[in-house]
N, CA, C and O atoms as a Tinker XYZ file with bonds, in Angstrom:
   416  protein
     1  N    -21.543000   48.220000    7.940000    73     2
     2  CA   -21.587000   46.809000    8.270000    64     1     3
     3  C    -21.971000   46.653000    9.740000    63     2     4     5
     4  O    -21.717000   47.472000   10.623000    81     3
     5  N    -22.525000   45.655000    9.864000    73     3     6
     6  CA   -23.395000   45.005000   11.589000    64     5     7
     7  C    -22.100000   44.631000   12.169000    63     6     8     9
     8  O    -21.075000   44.745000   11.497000    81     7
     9  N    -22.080000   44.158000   13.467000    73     7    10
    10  CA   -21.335000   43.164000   14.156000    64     9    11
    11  C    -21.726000   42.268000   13.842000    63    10    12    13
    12  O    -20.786000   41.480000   13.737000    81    11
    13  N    -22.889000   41.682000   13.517000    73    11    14
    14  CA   -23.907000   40.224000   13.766000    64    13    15
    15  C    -23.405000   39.606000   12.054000    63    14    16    17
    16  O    -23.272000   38.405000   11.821000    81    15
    17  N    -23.145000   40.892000   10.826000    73    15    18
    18  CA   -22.957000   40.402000    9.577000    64    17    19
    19  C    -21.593000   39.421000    9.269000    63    18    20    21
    20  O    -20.507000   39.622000    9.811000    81    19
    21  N    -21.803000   38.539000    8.487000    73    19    22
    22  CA   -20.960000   37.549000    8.393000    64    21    23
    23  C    -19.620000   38.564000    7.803000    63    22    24    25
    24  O    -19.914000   39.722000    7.508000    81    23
    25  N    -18.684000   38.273000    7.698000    73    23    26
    26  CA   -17.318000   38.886000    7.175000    64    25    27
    27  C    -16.701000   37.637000    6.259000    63    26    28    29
    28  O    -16.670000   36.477000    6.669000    81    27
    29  N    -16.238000   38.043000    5.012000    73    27    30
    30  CA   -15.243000   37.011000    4.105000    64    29    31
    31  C    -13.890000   37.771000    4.693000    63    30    32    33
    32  O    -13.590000   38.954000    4.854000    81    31
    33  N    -13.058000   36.200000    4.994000    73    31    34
    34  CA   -11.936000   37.365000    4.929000    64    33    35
    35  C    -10.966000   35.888000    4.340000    63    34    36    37
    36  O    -11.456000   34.776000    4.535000    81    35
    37  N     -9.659000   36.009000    3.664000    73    35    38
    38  CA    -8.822000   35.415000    2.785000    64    37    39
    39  C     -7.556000   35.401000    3.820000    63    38    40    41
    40  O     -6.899000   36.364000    4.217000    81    39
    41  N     -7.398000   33.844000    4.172000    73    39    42
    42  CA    -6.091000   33.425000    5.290000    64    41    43
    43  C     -4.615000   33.548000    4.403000    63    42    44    45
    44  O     -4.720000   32.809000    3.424000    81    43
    45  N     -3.705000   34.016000    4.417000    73    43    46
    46  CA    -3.098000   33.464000    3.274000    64    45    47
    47  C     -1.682000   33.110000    4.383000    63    46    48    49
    48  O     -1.172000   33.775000    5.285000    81    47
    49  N     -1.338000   31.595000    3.746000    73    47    50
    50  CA     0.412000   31.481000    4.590000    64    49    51
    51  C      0.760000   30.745000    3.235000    63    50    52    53
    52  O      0.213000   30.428000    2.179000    81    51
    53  N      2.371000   30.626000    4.074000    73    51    54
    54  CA     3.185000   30.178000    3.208000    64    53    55
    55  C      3.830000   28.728000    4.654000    63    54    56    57
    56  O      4.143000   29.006000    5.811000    81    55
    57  N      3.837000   27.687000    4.189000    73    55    58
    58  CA     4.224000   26.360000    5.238000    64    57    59
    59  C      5.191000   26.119000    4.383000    63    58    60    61
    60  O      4.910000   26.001000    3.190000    81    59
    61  N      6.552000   25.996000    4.847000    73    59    62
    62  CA     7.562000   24.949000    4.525000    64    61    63
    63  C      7.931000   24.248000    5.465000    63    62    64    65
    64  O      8.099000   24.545000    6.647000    81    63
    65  N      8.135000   22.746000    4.620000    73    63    66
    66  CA     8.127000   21.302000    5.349000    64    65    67
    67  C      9.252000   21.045000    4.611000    63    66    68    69
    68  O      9.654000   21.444000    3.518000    81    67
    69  N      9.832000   20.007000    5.755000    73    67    70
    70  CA    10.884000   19.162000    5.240000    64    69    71
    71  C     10.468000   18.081000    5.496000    63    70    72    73
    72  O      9.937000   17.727000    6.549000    81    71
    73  N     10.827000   16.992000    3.842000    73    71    74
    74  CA     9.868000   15.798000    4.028000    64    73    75
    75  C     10.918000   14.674000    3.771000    63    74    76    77
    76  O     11.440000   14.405000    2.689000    81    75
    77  N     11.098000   14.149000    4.815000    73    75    78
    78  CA    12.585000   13.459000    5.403000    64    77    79
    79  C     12.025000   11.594000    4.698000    63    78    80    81
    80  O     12.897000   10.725000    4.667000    81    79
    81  N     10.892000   11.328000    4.320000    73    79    82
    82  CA    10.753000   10.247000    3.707000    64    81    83
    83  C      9.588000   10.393000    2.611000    63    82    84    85
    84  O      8.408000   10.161000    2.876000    81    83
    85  N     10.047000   10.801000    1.356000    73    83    86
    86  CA     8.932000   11.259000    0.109000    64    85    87
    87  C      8.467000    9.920000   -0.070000    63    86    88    89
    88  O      7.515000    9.905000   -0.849000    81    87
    89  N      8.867000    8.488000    0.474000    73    87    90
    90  CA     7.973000    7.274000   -0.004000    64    89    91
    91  C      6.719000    7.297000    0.949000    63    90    92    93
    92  O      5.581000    7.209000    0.488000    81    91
    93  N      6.976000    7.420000    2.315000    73    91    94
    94  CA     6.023000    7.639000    2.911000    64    93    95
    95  C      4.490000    8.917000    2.276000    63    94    96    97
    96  O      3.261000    8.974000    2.282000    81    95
    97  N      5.490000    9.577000    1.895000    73    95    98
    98  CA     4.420000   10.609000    1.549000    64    97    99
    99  C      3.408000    9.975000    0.334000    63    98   100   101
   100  O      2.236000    9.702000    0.593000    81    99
   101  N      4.072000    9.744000   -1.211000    73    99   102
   102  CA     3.940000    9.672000   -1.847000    64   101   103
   103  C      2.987000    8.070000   -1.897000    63   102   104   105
   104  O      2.058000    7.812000   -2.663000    81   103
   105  N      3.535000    7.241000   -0.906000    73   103   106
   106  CA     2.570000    6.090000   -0.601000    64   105   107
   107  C      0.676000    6.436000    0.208000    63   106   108   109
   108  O     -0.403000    5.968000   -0.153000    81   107
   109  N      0.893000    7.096000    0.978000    73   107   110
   110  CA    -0.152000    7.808000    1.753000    64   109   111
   111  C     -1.165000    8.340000    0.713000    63   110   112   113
   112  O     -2.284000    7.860000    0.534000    81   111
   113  N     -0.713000    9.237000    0.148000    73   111   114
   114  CA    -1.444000    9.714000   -1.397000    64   113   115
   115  C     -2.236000    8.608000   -2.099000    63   114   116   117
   116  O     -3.446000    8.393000   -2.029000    81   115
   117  N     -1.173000    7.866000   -2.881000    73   115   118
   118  CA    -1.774000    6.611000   -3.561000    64   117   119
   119  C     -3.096000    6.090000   -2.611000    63   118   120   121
   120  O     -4.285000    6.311000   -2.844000    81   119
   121  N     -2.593000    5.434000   -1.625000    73   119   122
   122  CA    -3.599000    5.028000   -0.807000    64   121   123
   123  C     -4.653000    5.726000   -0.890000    63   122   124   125
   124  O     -5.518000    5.151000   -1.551000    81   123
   125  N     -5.062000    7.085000   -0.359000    73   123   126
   126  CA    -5.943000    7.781000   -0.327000    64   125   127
   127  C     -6.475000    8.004000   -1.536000    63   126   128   129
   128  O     -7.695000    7.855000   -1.607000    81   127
   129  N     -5.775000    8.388000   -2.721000    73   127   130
   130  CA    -6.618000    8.075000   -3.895000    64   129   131
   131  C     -7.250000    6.753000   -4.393000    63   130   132   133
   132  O     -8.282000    6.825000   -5.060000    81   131
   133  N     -6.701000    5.559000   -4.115000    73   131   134
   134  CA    -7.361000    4.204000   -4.567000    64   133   135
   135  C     -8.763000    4.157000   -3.674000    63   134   136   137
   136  O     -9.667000    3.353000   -3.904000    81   135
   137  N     -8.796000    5.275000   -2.484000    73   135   138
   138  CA    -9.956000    4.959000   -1.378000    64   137   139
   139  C    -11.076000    6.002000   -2.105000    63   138   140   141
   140  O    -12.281000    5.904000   -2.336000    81   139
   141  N    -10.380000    6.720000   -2.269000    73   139   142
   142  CA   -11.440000    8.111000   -3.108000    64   141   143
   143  C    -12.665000    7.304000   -3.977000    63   142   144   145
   144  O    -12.439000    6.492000   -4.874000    81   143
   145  N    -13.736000    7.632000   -3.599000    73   143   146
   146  CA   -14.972000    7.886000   -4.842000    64   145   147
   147  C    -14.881000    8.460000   -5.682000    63   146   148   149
   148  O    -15.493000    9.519000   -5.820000    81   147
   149  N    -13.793000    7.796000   -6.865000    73   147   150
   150  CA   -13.817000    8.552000   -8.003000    64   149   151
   151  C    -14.722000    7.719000   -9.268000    63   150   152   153
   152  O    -14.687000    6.521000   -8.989000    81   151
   153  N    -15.260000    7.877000  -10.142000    73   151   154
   154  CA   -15.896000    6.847000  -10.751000    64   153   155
   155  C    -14.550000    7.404000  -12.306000    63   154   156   157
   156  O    -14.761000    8.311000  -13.111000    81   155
   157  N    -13.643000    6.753000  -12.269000    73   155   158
   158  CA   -12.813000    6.373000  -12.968000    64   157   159
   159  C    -13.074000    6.734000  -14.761000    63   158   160   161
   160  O    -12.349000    7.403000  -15.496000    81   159
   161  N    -14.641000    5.871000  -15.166000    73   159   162
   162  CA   -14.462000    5.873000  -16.494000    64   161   163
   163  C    -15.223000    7.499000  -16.328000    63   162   164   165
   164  O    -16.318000    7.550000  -16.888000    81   163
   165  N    -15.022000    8.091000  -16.016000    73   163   166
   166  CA   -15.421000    9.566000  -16.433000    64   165   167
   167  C    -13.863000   10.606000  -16.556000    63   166   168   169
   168  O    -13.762000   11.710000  -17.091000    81   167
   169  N    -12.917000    9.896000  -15.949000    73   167   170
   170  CA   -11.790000   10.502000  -15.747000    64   169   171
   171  C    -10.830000   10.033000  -17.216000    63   170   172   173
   172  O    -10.993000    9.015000  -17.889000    81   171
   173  N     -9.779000   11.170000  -17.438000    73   171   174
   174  CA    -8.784000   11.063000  -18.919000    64   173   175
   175  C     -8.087000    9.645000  -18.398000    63   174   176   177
   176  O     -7.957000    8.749000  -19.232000    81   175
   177  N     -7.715000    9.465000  -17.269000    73   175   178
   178  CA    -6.423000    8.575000  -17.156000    64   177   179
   179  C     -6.908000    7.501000  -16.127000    63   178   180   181
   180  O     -7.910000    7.737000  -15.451000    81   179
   181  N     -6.222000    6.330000  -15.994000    73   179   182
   182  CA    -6.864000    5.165000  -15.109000    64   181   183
   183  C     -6.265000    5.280000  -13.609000    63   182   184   185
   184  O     -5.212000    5.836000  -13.294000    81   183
   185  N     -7.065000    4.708000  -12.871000    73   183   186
   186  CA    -6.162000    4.579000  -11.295000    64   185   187
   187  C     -4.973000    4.138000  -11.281000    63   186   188   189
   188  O     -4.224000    4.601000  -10.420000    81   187
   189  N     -4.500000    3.211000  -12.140000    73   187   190
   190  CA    -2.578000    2.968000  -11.929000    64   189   191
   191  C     -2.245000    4.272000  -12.232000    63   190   192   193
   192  O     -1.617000    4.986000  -11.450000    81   191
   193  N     -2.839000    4.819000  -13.918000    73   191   194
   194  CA    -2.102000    5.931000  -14.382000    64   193   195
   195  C     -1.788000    7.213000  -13.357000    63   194   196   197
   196  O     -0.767000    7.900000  -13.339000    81   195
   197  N     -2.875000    7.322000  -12.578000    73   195   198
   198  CA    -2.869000    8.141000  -11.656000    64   197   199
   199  C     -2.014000    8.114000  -10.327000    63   198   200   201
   200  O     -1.525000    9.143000   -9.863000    81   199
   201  N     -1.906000    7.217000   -9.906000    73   199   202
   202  CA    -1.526000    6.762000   -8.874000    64   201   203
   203  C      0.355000    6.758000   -9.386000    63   202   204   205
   204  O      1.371000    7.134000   -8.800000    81   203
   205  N      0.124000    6.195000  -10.612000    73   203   206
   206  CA     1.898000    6.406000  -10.779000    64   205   207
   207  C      2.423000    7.541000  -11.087000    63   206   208   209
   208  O      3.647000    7.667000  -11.107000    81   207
   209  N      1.577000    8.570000  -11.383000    73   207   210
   210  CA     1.812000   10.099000  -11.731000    64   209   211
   211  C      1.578000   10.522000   -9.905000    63   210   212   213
   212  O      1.366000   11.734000   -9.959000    81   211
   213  N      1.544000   10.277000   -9.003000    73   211   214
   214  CA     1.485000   10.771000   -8.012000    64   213   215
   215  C      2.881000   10.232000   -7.112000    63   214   216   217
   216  O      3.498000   10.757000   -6.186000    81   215
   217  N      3.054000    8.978000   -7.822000    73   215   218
   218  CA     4.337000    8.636000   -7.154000    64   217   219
   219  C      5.471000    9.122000   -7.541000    63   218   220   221
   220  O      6.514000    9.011000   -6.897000    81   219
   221  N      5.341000    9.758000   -8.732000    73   219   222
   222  CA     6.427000   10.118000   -9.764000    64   221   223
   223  C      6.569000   12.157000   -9.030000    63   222   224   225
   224  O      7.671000   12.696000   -8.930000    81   223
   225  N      5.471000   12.764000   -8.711000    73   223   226
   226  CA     4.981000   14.052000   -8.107000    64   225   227
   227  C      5.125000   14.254000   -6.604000    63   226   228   229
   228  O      4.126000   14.326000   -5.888000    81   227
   229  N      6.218000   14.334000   -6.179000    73   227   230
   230  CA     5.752000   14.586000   -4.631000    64   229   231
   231  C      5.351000   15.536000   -4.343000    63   230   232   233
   232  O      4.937000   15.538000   -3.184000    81   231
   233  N      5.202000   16.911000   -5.129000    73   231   234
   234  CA     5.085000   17.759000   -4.320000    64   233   235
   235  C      3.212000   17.817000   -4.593000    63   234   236   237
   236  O      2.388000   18.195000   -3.760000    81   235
   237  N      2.910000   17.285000   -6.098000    73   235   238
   238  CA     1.450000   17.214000   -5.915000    64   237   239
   239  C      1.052000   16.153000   -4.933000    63   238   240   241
   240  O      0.003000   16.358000   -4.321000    81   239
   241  N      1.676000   15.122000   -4.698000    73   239   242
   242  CA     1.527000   13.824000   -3.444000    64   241   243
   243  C      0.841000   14.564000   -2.234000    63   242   244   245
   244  O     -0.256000   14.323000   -1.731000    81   243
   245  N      2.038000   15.810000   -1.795000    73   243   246
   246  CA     1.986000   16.396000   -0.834000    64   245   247
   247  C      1.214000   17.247000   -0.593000    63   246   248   249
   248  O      1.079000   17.574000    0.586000    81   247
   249  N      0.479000   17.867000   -1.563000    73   247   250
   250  CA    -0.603000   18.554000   -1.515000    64   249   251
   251  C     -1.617000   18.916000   -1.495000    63   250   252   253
   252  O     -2.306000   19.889000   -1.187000    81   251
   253  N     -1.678000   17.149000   -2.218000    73   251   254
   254  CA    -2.950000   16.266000   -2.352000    64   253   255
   255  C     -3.247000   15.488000   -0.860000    63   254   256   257
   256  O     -3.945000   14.482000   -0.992000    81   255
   257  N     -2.951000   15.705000    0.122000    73   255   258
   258  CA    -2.757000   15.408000    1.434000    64   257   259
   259  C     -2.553000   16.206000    2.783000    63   258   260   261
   260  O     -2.384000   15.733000    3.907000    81   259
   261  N     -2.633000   18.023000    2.257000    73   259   262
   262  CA    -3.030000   18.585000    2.828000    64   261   263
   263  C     -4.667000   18.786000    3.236000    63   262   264   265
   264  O     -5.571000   18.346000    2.525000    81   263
   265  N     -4.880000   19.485000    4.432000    73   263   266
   266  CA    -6.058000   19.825000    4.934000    64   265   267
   267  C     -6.533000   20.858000    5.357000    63   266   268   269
   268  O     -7.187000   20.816000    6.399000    81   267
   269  N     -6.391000   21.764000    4.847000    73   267   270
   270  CA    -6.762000   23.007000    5.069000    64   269   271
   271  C     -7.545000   23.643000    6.352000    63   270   272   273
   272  O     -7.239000   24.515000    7.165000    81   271
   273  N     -9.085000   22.532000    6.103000    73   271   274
   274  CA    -9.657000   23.284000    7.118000    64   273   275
   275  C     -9.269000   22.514000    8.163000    63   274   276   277
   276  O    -10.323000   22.156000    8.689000    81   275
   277  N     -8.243000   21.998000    8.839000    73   275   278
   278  CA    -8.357000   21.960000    9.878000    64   277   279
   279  C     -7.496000   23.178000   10.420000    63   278   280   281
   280  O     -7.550000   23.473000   11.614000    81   279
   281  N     -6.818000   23.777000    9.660000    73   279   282
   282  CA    -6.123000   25.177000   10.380000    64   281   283
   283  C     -6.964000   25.933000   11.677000    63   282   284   285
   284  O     -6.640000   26.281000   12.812000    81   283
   285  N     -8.114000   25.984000   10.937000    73   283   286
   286  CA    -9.261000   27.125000   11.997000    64   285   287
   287  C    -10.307000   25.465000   12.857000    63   286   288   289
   288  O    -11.346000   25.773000   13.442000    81   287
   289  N    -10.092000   24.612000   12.845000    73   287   290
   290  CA   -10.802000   24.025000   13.644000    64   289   291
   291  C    -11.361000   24.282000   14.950000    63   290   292   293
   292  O    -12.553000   24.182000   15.237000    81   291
   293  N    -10.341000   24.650000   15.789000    73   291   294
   294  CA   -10.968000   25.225000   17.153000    64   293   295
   295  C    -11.352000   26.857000   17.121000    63   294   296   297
   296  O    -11.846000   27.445000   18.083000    81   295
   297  N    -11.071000   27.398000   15.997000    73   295   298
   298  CA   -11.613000   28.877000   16.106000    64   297   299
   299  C    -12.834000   29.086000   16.406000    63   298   300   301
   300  O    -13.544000   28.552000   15.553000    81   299
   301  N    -13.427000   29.596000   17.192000    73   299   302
   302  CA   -15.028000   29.467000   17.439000    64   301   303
   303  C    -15.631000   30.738000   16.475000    63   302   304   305
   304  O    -15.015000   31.720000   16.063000    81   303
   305  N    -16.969000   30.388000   16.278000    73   303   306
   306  CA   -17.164000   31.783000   14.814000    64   305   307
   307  C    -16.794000   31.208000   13.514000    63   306   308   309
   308  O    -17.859000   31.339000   12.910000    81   307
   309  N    -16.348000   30.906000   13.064000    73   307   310
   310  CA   -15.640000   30.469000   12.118000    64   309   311
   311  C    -16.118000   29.494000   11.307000    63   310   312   313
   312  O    -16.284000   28.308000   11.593000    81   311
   313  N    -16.389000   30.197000   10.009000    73   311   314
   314  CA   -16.765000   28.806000    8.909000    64   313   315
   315  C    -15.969000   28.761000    8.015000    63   314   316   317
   316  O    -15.443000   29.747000    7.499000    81   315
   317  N    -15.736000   27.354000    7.653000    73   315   318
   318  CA   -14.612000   27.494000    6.365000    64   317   319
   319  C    -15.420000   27.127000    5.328000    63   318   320   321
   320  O    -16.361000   26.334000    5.334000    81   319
   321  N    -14.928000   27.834000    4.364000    73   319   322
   322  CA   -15.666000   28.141000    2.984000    64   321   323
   323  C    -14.855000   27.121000    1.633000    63   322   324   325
   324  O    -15.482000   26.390000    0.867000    81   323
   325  N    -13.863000   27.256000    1.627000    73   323   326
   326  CA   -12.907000   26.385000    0.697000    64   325   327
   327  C    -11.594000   26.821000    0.818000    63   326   328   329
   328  O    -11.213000   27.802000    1.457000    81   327
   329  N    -10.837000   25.945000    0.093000    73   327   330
   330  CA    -9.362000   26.518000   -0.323000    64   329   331
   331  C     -9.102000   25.741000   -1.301000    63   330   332   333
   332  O     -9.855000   24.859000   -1.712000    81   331
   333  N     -7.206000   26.227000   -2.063000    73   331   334
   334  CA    -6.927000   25.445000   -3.073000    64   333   335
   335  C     -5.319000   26.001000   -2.302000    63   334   336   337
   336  O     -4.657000   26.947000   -1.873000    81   335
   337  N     -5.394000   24.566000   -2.559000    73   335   338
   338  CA    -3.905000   24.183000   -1.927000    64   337   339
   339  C     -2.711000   23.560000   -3.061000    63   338   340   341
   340  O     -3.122000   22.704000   -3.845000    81   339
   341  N     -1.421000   23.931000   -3.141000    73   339   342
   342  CA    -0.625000   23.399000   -4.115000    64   341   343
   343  C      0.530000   23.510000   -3.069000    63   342   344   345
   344  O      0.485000   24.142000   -2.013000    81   343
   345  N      1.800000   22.620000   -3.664000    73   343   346
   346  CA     3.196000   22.700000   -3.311000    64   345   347
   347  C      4.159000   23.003000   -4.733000    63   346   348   349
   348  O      3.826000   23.417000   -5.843000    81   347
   349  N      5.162000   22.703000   -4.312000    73   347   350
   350  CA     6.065000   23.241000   -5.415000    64   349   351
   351  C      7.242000   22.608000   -4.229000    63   350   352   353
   352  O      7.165000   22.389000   -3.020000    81   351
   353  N      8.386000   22.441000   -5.296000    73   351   354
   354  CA     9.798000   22.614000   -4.807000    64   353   355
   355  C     10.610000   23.350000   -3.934000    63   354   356   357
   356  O     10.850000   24.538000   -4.150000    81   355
   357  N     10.917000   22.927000   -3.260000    73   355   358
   358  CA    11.919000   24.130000   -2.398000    64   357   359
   359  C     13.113000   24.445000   -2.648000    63   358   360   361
   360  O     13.573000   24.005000   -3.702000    81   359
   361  N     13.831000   25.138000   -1.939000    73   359   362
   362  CA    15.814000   24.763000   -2.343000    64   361   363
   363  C     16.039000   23.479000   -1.778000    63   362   364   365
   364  O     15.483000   22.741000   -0.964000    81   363
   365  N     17.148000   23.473000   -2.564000    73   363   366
   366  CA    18.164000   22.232000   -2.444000    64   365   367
   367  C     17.120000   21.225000   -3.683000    63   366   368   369
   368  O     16.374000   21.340000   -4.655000    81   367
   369  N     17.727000   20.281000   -2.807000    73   367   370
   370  CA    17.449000   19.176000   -3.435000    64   369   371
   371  C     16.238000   17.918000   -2.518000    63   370   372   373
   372  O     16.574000   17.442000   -1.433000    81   371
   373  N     15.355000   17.680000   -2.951000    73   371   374
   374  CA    14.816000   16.109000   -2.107000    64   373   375
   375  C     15.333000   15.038000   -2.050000    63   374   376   377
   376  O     15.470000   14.147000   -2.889000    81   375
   377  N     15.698000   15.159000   -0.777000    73   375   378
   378  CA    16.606000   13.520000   -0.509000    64   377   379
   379  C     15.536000   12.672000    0.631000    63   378   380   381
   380  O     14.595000   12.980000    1.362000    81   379
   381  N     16.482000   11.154000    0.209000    73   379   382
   382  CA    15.751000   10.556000    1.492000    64   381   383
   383  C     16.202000   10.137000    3.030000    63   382   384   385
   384  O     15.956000    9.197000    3.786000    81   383
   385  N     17.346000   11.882000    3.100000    73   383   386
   386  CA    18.061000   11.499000    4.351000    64   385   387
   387  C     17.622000   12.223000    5.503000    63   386   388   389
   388  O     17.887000   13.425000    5.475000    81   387
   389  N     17.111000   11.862000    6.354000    73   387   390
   390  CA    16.812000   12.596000    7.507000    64   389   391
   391  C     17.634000   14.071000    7.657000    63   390   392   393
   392  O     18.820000   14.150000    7.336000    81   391
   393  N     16.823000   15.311000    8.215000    73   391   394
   394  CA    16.712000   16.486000    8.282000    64   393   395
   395  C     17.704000   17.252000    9.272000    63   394   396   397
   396  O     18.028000   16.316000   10.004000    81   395
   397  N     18.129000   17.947000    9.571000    73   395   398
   398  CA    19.369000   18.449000   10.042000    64   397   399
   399  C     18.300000   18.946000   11.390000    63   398   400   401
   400  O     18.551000   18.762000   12.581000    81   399
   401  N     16.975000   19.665000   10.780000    73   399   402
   402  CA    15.780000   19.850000   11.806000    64   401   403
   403  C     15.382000   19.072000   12.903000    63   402   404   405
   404  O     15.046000   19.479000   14.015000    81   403
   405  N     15.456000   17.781000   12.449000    73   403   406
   406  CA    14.847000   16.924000   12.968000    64   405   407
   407  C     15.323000   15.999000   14.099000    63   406   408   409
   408  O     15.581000   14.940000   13.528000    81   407
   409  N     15.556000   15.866000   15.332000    73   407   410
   410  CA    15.792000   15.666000   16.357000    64   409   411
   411  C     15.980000   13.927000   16.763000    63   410   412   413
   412  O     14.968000   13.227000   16.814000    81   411
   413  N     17.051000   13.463000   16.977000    73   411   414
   414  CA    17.176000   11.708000   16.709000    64   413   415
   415  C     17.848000   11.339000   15.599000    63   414   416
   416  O     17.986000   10.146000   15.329000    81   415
């Protein structure tokens, strides 16, 4: 291999968040999907349907609202190619009480 040849290489982390208001989250989502260019009648389910399956999902809410490439934004060199991003549950439980983390 060159120096000059491009390299693939696979980032992998693991982010846990504590999400001290899931309406906020789960509202943000909606929003951003009602803004999306989706052309609807090609899709199984309608924009409420969707939108209320996202309110009902936080952790897809939340994932659906990640951004991947901005991780490497200032990396110079660097092209981002894609990702696939998901959440899942953590321990405990999701509440809507502010975080033991969280400062105030």
């Amino acid at each position: 291999m060159r120096d000059d040849e491009p390299v693939v290489v696979h980032v992998y982390c693991r982010v846990e968040v504590v999400v001290d208001d899931p309406g906020a989250v789960t509202t943000l989502a909606e929003r951003q999907l009602r803004q999306a260019d989706i052309d609807w009648a090609d899709e199984a389910d309608t924009l409420d349907e969707a939108a209320a399956a996202l309110r009902a999902d936080l952790p897809s809410a939340l994932a659906g609202l990640v951004d991947p490439e901005r991780l490497l934004t200032d990396v110079p060199g660097v092209r981002f190619r894609g990702a696939h991003c998901w959440a899942a549950p953590g321990d405990g439980q999701l509440t809507n009480r502010p975080s033991r983390d969280r400062p105030g």
